[in-house]
Kinemage of the C-alpha trace (Angstrom):
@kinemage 1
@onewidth
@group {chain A} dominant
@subgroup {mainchain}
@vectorlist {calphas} color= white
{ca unk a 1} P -4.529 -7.820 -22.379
{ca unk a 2} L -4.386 -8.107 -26.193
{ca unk a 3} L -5.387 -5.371 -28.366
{ca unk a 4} L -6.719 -5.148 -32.161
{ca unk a 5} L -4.966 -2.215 -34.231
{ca unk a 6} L -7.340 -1.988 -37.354
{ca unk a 7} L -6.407 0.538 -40.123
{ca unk a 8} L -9.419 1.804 -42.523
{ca unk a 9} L -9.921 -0.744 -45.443
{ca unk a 10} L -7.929 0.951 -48.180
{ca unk a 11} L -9.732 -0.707 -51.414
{ca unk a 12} L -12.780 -2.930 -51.399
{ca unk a 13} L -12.482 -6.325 -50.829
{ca unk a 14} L -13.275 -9.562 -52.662
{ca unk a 15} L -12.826 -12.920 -52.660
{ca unk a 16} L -14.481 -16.744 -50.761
{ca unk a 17} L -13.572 -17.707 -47.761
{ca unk a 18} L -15.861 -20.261 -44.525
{ca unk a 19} L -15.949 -19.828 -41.030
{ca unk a 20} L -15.521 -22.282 -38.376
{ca unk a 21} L -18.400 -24.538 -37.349
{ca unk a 22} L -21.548 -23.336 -35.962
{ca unk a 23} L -21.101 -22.985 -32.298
{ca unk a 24} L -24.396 -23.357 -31.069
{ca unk a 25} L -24.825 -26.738 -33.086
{ca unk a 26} L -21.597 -27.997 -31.559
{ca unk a 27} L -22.457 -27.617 -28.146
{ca unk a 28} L -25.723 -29.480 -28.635
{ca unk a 29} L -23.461 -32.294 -30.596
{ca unk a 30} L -21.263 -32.679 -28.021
{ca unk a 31} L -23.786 -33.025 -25.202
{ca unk a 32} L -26.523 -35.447 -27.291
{ca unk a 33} L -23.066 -37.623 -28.033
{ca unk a 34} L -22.584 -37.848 -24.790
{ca unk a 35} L -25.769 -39.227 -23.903
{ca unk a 36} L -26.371 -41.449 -26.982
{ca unk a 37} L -26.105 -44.842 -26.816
{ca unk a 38} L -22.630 -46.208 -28.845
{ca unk a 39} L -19.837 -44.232 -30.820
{ca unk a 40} L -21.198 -40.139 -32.608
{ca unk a 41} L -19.159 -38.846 -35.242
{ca unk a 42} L -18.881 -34.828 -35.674
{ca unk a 43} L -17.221 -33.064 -38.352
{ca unk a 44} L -16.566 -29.745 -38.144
{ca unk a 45} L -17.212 -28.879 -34.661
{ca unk a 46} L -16.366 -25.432 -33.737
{ca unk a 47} L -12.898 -25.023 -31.568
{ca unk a 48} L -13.882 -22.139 -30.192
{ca unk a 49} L -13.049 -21.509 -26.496
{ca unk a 50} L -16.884 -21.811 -25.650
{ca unk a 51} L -16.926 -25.350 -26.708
{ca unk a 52} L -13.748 -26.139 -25.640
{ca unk a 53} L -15.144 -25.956 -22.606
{ca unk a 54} L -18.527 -28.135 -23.316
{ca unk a 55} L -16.169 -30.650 -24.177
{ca unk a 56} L -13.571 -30.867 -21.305
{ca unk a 57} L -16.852 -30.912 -19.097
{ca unk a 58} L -17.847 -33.990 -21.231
{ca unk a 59} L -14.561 -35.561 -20.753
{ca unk a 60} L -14.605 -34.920 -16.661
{ca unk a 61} L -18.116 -35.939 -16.836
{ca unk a 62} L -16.958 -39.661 -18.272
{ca unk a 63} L -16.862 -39.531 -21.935
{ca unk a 64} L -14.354 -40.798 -24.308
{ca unk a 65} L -13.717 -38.082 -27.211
{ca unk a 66} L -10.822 -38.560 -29.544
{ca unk a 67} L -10.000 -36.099 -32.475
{ca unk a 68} L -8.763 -36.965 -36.077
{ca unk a 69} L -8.067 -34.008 -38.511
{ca unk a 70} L -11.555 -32.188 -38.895
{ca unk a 71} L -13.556 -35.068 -36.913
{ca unk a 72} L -14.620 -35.687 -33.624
{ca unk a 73} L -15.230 -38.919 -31.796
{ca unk a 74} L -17.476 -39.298 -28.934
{ca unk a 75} L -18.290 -42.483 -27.238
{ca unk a 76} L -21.744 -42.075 -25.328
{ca unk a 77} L -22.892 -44.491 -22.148
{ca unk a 78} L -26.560 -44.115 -22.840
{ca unk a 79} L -29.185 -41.188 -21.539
{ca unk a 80} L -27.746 -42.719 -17.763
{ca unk a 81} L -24.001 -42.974 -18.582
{ca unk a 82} L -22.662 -39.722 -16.621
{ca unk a 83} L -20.051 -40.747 -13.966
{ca unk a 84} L -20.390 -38.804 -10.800
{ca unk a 85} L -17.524 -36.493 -10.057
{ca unk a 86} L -16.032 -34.428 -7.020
{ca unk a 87} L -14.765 -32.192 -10.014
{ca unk a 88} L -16.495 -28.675 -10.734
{ca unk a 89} L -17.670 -28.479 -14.067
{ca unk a 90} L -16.526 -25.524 -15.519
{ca unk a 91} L -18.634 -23.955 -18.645
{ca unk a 92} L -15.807 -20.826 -18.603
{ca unk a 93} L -17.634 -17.858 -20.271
{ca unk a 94} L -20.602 -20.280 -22.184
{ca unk a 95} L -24.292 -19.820 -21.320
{ca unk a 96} L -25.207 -22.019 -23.661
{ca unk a 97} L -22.812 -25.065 -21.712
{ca unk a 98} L -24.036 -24.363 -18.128
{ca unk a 99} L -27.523 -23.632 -18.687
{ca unk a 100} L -28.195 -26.706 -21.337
{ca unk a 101} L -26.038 -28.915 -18.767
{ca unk a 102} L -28.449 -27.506 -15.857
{ca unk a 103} L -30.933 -29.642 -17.753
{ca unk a 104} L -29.193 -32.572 -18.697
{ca unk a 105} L -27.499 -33.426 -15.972
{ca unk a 106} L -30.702 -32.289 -13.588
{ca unk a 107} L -32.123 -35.926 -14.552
{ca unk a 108} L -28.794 -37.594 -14.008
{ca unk a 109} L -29.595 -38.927 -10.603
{ca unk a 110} L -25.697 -37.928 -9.774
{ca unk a 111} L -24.317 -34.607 -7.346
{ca unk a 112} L -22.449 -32.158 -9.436
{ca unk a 113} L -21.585 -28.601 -9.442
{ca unk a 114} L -21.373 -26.147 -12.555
{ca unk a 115} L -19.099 -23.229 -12.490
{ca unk a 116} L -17.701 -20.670 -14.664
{ca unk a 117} L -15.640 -17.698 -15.271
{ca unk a 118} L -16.423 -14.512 -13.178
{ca unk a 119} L -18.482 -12.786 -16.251
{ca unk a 120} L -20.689 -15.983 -16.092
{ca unk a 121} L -21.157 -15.806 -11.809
{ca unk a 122} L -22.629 -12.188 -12.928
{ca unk a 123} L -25.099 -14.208 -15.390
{ca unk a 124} L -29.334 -14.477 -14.124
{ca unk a 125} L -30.355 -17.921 -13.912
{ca unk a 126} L -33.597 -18.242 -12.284
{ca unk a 127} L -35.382 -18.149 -15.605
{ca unk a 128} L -34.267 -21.845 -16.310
{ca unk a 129} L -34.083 -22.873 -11.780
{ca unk a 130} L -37.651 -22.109 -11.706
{ca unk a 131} L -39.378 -24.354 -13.902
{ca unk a 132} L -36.553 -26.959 -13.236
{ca unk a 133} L -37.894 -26.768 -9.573
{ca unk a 134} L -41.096 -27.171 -11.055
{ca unk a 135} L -40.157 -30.761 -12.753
{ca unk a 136} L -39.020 -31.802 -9.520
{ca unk a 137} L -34.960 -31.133 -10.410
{ca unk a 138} L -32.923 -30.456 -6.834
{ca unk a 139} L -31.099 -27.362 -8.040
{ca unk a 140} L -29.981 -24.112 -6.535
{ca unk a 141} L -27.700 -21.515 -7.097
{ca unk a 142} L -26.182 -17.952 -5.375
{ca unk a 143} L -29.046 -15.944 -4.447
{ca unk a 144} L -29.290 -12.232 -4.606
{ca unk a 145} L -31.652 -10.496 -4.200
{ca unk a 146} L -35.207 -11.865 -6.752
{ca unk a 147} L -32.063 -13.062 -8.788
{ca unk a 148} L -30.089 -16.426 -9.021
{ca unk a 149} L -26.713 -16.654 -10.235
{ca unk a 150} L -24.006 -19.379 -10.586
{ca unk a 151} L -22.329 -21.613 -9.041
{ca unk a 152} L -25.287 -24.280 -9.559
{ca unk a 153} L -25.296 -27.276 -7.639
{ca unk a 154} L -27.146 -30.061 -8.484
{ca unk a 155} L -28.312 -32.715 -5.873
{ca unk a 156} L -29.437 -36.853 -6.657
{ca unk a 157} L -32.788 -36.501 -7.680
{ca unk a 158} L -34.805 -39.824 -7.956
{ca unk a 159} L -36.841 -38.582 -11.247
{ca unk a 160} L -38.133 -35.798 -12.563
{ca unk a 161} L -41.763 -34.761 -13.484
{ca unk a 162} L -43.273 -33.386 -16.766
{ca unk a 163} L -43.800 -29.861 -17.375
{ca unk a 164} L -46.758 -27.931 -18.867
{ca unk a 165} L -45.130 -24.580 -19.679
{ca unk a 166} L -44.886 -21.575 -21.241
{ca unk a 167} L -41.774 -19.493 -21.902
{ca unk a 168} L -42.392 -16.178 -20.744
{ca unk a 169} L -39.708 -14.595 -23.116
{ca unk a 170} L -38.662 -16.268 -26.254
{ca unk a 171} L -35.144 -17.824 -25.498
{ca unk a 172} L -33.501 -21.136 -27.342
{ca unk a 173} L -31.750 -21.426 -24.340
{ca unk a 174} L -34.269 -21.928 -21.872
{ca unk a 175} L -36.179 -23.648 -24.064
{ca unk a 176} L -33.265 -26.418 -25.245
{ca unk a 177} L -33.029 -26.769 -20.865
{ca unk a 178} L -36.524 -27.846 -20.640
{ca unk a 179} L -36.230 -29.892 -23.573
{ca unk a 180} L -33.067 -31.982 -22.004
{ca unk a 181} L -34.617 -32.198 -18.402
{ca unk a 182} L -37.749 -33.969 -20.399
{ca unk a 183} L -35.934 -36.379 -21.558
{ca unk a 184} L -35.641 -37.269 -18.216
{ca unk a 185} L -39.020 -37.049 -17.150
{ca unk a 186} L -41.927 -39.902 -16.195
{ca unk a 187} L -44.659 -38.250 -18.687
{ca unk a 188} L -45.019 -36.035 -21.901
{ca unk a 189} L -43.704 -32.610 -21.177
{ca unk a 190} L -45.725 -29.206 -23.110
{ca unk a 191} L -43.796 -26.167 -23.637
{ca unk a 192} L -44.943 -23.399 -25.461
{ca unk a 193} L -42.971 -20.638 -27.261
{ca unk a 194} L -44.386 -16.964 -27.497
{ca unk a 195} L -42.250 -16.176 -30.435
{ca unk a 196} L -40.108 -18.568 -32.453
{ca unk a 197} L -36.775 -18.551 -31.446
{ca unk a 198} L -33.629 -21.027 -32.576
{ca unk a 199} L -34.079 -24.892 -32.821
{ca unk a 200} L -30.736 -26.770 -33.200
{ca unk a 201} L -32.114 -28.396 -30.475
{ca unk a 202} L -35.248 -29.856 -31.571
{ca unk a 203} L -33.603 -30.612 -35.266
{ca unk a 204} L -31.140 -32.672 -33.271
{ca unk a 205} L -33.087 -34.523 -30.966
{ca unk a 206} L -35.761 -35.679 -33.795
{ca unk a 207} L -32.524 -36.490 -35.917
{ca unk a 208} L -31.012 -38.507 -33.171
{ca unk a 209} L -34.399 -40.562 -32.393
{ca unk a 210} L -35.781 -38.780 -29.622
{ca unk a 211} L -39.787 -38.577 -29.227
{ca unk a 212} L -39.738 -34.748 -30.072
{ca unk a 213} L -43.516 -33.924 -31.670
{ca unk a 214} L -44.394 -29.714 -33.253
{ca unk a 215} L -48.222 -28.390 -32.948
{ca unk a 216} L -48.305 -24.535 -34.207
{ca unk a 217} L -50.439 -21.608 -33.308
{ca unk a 218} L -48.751 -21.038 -31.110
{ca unk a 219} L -45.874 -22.768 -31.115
{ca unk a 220} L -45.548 -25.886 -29.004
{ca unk a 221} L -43.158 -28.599 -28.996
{ca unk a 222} L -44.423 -32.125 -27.022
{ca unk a 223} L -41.353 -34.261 -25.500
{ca unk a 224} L -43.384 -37.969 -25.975
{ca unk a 225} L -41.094 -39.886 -23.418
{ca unk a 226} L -44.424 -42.345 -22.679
{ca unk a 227} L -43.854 -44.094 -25.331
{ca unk a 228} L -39.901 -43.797 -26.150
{ca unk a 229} L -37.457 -46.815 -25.644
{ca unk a 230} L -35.045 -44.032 -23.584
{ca unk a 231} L -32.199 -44.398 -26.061
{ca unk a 232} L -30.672 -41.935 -28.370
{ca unk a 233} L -29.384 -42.967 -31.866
{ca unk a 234} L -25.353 -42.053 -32.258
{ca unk a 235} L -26.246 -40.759 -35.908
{ca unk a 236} L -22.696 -39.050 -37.476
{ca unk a 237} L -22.803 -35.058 -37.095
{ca unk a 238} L -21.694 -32.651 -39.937
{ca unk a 239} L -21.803 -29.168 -38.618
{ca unk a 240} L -22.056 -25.929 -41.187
{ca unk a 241} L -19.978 -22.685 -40.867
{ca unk a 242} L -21.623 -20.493 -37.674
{ca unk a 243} L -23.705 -17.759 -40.207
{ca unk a 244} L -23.205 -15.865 -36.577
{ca unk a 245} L -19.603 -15.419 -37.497
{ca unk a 246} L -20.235 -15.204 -40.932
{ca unk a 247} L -22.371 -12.025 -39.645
{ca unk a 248} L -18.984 -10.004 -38.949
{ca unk a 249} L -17.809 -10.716 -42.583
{ca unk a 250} L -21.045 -10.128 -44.351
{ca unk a 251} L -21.560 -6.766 -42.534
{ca unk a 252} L -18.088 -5.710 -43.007
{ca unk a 253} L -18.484 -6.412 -46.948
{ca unk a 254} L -21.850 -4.458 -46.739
{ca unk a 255} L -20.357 -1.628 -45.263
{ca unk a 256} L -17.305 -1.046 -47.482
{ca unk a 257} L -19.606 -1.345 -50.707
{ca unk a 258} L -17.125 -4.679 -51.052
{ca unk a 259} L -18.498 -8.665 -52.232
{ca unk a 260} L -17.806 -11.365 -50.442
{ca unk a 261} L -19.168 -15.016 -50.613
{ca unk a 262} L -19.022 -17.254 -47.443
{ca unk a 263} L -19.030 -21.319 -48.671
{ca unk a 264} L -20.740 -23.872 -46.553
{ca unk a 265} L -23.046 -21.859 -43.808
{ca unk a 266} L -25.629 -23.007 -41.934
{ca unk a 267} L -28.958 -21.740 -43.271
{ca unk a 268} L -31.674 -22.009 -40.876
{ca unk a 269} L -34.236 -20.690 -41.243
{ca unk a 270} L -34.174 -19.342 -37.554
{ca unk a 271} L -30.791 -17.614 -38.025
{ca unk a 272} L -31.307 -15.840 -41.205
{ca unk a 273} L -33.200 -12.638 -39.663
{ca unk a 274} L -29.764 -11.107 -40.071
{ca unk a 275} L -29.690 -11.417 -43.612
{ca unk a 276} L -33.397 -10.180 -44.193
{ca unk a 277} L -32.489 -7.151 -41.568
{ca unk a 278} L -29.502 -6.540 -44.117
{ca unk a 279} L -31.730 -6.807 -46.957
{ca unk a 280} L -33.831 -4.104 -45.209
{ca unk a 281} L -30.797 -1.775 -45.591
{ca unk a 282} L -30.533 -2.295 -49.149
{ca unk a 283} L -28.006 -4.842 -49.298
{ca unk a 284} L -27.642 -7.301 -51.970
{ca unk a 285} L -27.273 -10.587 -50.709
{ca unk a 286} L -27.834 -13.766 -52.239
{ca unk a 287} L -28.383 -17.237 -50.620
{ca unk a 288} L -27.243 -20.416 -52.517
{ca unk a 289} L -28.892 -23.585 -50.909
{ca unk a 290} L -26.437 -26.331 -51.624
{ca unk a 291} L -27.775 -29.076 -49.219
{ca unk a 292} L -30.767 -29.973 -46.344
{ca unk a 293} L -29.373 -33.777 -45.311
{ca unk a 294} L -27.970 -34.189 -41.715
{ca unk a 295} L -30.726 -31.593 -39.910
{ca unk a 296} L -29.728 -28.367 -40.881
{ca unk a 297} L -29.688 -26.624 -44.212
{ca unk a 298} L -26.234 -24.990 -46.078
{ca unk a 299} L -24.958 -23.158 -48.649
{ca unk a 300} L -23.343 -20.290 -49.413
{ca unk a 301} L -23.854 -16.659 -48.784
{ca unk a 302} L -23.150 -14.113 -51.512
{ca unk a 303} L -22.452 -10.713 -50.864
{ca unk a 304} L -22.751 -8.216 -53.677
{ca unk a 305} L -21.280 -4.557 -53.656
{ca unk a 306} L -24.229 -1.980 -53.086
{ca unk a 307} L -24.499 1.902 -52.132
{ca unk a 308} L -27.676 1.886 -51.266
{ca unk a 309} L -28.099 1.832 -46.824
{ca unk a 310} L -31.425 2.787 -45.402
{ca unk a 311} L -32.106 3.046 -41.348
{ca unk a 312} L -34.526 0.062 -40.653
{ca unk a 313} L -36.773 -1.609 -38.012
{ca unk a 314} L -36.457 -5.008 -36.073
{ca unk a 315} L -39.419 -6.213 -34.274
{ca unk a 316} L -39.260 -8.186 -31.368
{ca unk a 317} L -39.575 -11.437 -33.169
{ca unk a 318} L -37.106 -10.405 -35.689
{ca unk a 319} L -34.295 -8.833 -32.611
{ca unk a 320} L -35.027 -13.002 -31.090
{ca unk a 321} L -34.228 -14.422 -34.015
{ca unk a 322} L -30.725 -11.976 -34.410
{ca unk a 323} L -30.416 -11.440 -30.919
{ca unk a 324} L -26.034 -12.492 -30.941
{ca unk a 325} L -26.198 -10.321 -34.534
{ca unk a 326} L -27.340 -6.886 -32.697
{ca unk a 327} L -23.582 -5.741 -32.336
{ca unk a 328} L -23.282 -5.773 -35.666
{ca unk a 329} L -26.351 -4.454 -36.589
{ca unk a 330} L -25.969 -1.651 -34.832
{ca unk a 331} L -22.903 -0.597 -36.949
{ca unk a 332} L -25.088 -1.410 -39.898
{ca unk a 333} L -27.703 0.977 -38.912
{ca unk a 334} L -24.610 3.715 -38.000
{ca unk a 335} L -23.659 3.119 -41.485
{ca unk a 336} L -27.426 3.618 -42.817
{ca unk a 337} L -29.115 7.092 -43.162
{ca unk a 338} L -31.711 7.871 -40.465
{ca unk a 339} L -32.919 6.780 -37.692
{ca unk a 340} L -32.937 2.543 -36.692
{ca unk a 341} L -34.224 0.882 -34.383
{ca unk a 342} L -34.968 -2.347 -32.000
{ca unk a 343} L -37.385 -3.452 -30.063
{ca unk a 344} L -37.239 -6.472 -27.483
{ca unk a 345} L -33.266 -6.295 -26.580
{ca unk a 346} L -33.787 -5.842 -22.955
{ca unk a 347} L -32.120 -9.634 -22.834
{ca unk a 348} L -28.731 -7.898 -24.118
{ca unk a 349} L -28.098 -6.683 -20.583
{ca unk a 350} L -27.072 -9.992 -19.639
{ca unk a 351} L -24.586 -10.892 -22.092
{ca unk a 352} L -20.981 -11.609 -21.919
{ca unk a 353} L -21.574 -7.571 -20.477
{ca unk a 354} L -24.223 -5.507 -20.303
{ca unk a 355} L -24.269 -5.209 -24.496
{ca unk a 356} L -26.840 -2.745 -24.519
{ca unk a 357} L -24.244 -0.288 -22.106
{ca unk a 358} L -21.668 -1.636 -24.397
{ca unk a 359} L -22.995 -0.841 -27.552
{ca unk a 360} L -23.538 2.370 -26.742
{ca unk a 361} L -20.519 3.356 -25.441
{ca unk a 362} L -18.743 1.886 -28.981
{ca unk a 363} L -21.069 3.508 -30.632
{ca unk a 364} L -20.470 7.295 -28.980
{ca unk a 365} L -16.654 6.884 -29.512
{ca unk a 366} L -17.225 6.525 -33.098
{ca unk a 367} L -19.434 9.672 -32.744
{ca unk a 368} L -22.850 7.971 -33.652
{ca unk a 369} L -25.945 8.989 -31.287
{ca unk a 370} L -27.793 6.443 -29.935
{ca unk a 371} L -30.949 6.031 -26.944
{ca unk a 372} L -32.167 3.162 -25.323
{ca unk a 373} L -35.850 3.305 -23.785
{ca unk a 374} L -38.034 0.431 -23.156
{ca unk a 375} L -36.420 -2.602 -24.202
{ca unk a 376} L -35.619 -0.242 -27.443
{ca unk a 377} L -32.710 1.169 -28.960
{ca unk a 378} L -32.451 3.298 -31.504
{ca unk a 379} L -29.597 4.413 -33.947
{ca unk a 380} L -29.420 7.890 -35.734
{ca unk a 381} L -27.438 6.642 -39.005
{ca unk a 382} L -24.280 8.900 -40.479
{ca unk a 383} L -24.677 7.270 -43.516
{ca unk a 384} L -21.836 8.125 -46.060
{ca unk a 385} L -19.679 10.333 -43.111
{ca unk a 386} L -16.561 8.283 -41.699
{ca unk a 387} L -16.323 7.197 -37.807
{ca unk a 388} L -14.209 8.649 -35.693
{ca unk a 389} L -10.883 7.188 -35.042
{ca unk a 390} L -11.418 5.797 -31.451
{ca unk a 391} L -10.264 3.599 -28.515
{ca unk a 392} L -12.823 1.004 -28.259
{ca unk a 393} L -13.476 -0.297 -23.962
{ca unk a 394} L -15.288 -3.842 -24.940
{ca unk a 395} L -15.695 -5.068 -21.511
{ca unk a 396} L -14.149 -8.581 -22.835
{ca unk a 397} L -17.372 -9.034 -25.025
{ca unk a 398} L -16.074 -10.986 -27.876
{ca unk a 399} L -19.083 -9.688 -30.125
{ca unk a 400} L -18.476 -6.209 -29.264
{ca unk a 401} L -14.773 -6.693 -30.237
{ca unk a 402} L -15.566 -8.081 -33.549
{ca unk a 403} L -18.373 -5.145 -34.579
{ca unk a 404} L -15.523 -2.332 -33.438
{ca unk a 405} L -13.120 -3.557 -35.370
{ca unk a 406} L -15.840 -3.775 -38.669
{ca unk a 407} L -16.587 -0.384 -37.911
{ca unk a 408} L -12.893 0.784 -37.949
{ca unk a 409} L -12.833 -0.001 -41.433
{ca unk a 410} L -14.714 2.633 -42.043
{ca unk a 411} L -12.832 5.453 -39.363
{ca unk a 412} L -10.896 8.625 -40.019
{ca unk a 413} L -7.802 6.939 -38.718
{ca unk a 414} L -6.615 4.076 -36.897
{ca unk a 415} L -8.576 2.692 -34.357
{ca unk a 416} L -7.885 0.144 -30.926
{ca unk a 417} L -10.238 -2.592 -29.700
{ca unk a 418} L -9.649 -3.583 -26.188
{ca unk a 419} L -9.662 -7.122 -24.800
{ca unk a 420} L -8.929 -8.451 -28.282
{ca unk a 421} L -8.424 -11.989 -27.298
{ca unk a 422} L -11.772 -12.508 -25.962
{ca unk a 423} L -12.506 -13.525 -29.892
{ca unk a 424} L -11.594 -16.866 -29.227
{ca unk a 425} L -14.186 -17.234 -27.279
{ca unk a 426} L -16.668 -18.171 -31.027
{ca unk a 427} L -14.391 -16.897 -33.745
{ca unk a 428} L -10.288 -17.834 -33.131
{ca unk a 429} L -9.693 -17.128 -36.851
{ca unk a 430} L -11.651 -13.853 -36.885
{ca unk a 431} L -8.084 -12.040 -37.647
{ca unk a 432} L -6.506 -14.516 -40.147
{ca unk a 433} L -9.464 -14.341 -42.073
{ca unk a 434} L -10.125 -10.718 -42.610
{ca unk a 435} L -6.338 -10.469 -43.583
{ca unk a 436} L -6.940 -13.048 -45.794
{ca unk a 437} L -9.795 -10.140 -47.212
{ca unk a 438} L -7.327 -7.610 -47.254
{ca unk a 439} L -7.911 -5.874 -44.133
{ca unk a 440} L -4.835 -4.850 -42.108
{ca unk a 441} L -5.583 -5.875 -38.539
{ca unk a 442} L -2.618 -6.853 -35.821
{ca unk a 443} L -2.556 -8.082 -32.474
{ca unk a 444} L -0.753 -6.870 -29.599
C-alpha cells in the first residue's frame, strides 16, 4: 500500500502548468466512438486508470483503438456494432463506465455482464435499473435488501421503449444512462432534470449528429430518434484539461496565499461552481476563455495570491454542480474563518467510500470540527491556525487522498496519506506536478 509523505509548503508557489484530459469527457469519447459509424479521432484523452478501463471494455467489446503520441484512434461498427462476448466487462473502480455502459449496451440486443472492483460491488444501482426496466431493458443486478448492486447482467432484448421521466435527484450520471438507452429506443424519449447538473453528454451527442433537442423551465432534454437516420457522425475529439483535477491545484494555490495558472481547462459552464464557491471565499481567480470549437469551452485558469478566506454556503444546486470538488472544498472552508456549509451531499455516501464518513474523519485528524445533519455538512473554519500534523485513513478514495495531502501543506509537521496510489485512478501525475510547484511530496 503506497503512502504520500507531504512536508508543509515552505515558500509560496508560482508558476503554469495543465492537467491531464478531462475524465468525464473521455469516457463519453470513448463510448460514442465506439458506436459511431467509421474511424473517431481523440486527442488528449485522459489515461487515468478509470478510463483505462472504459477502454479495455471497448476493446473486449469489439473495437479497434490504436494510440499515436497524444491521439487516440477508434474505429466504430455503427450504433449495432458491439460483438457479443463470454468476457465480463470490467469498469474497475468507474461509475461513470458501468453505469453509462448499463445504457448503451441495454439496447445492444447482445448478453453481457458488467463487473468491477469490490468498492464498485458496494455501489447502489437501482436508481439507473429502474427506469431501464421501465424502457423495456432486461437488466438485473445483486439484490439487497430495497438496494441493487453490481454485478449487472444484461439479457437480448428485442428493443427498447421510450421514456417519459423525471430524475428524482439531479445526477449526470443517470441522466447520460437514459440518454444512451434512447438512442436505442422506438419513439422520442422526455427526461426532465430537477436541477441542472453536468452535460458532456448532451454536448457530445448533438456534436456527433444525434437527434438531442433542450426545452427549459424546467429543464428537459427530448431524444428525437423518430426522425433520426440511427447513425452517429465519427467527428475528431479534442478533450481539455479535467478543471476537476485542476481543483486540487487551484485550492492548494488558494490556500498557501500562492498564484498559479492552469493552461488549457475545460470551462463549462456546469463545472465551474468550484471556482464561483472559491470566489465566495475571497479568492482571486481569473478565467481566460481561449476557445468554444469542438463542444466544450477552454482556457486558462489564473490563480492570484489573496489573504482574504471567508466560511461560505453551497446550495444544493451549487453542491450538484461541485459534487467530485466537495473534498476539496471542505479544506477550503477549514482554511476559511467561520462556519461553512453544504446542503444536498447525501449522494457522497456512495462514492469511491462513504466521502461524507471520510471527510470527516480527515478533517478531525487535522483538528477541524465538523457535523453532518440532513444531507448537510458543515465546517467550523480555523482560518489563519495551522493543521495538525496527522496520519490521514483515505479508505482508497483517490479524492480524499488528493485534498489530505493539499491540506498538509498547511500542517504543523509532516503529514501521511494512506492508499496513495489510488490517485491514478483520475490524476496519475498528481505528484510530478505539485513537485514541479515546489511542493515536496514522496511516495512510498
Amino acid at each position: 500500500m503506497a503512502r504520500f509523505n507531504v512536508y508543509p509548503l515552505a515558500q509560496r508557489f508560482s508558476g503554469q502548468i495543465s492537467v491531464p484530459g478531462d475524465k468525464s469527457i473521455s469516457h463519453r469519447a470513448l463510448m460514442l466512438g465506439m458506436i459511431s459509424k467509421g474511424e473517431m479521432s481523440i486527442e488528449g484523452l485522459s489515461m487515468c486508470e478509470d478510463v483505462i478501463h472504459t477502454k479495455q471494455a471497448c476493446v473486449d467489446l469489439g473495437i479497434d483503438i490504436q494510440t499515436d503520441g497524444n491521439k487516440t484512434y477508434v474505429r466504430g461498427h455503427g450504433l449495432y456494432g458491439v460483438i457479443a462476448t463470454d468476457k465480463r466487462i470490467d469498469c474497475g473502480n468507474s461509475g461513470t463506465s458501468l453505469r453509462l455502459f448499463a445504457g448503451l449496451l441495454s439496447g445492444q440486443s447482445k448478453s453481457l455482464t458488467l463487473v468491477g472492483d469490490e468498492s464498485l460491488h458496494r455501489r447502489p444501482m437501482k436508481r439507473i435499473l429502474d427506469p431501464l426496466q421501465t424502457m423495456g431493458a432486461n437488466i438485473e443486478g445483486r439484490v439487497d435488501g430495497e438496494e441493487i448492486y453490481p454485478p449487472l447482467h444484461i439479457k437480448n432484448t428485442d428493443a427498447l421503449s421510450h421514456i417519459d421521466y423525471t430524475l428524482p435527484v439531479a445526477s449526470a450520471q443517470v441522466k447520460s444512462t437514459l440518454l444512451l438507452a434512447s438512442l436505442y429506443a422506438q419513439q422520442n424519449s422526455l427526461i426532465v432534470e430537477p436541477i441542472l447538473s453536468r452535460d458532456h453528454t448532451e454536448r457530445m451527442l448533438c456534436y456527433l449528429g444525434a437527434p438531442v433537442l433542450f426545452q427549459k423551465t424546467p429543464r428537459t432534454i427530448i431524444m428525437q430518434v423518430s426522425s433520426w437516420n440511427r447513425e452517429l457522425l465519427p467527428n475528431p475529439i479534442s478533450i481539455p484539461g479535467d478543471i476537476s483535477s485542476a481543483a486540487f491545484i487551484i485550492a492548494a494555490a488558494v490556500i498557501t496565499q500562492s498564484s498559479v495558472t492552469i493552461s488549457n481547462v475545460g470551462l463549462n459552464p456546469l463545472r465551474k461552481c468550484f471556482l464561483d464557491a472559491l470566489r465566495k471565499s475571497g479568492a482571486c481567480i481569473e478565467e481566460e476563455l481561449v476557445s468554444q470549437e469542438n463542444m466544450e469551452p477552454r482556457g486558462n485558469i489564473v490563480v492570484h495570491k489573496n489573504k482574504n478566506r471567508q466560511s461560505f454556503v453551497l446550495n444544493r444546486q451549487e453542491v450538484a454542480s461541485c459534487i467530485d470538488e466537495i473534498p476539496i472544498l471542505a479544506i477550503v472552508a477549514a482554511c476559511s474563518l467561520g462556519e461553512s456549509q453544504f446542503y444536498g451531499v447525501e449522494d457522497l455516501e456512495f462514492k469511491e467510500s462513504n466521502r461524507i464518513k471520510t471527510i470527516q474523519d480527515m478533517l478531525s485528524n487535522f483538528s477541524v470540527s465538523s457535523k453532518y445533519h440532513d444531507g448537510i455538512l458543515s465546517i467550523d473554519g480555523i482560518g489563519e491556525q495551522l493543521f495538525s500534523k496527522a496520519t490521514i485513513q483515505t479508505q482508497g478514495d483517490h479524492r480524499i487522498v488528493m485534498a489530505a495531502a493539499i491540506a498538509s501543506l498547511r500542517a504543523n509537521g509532516v503529514c501521511t496519506i494512506t492508499h496513495a496510489d489510488s490517485v491514478d485512478t483520475s490524476f496519475p501525475s498528481f505528484a510530478l506536478t505539485l513537485q514541479k510547484l515546489g511542493v515536496e511530496i514522496q511516495a512510498h
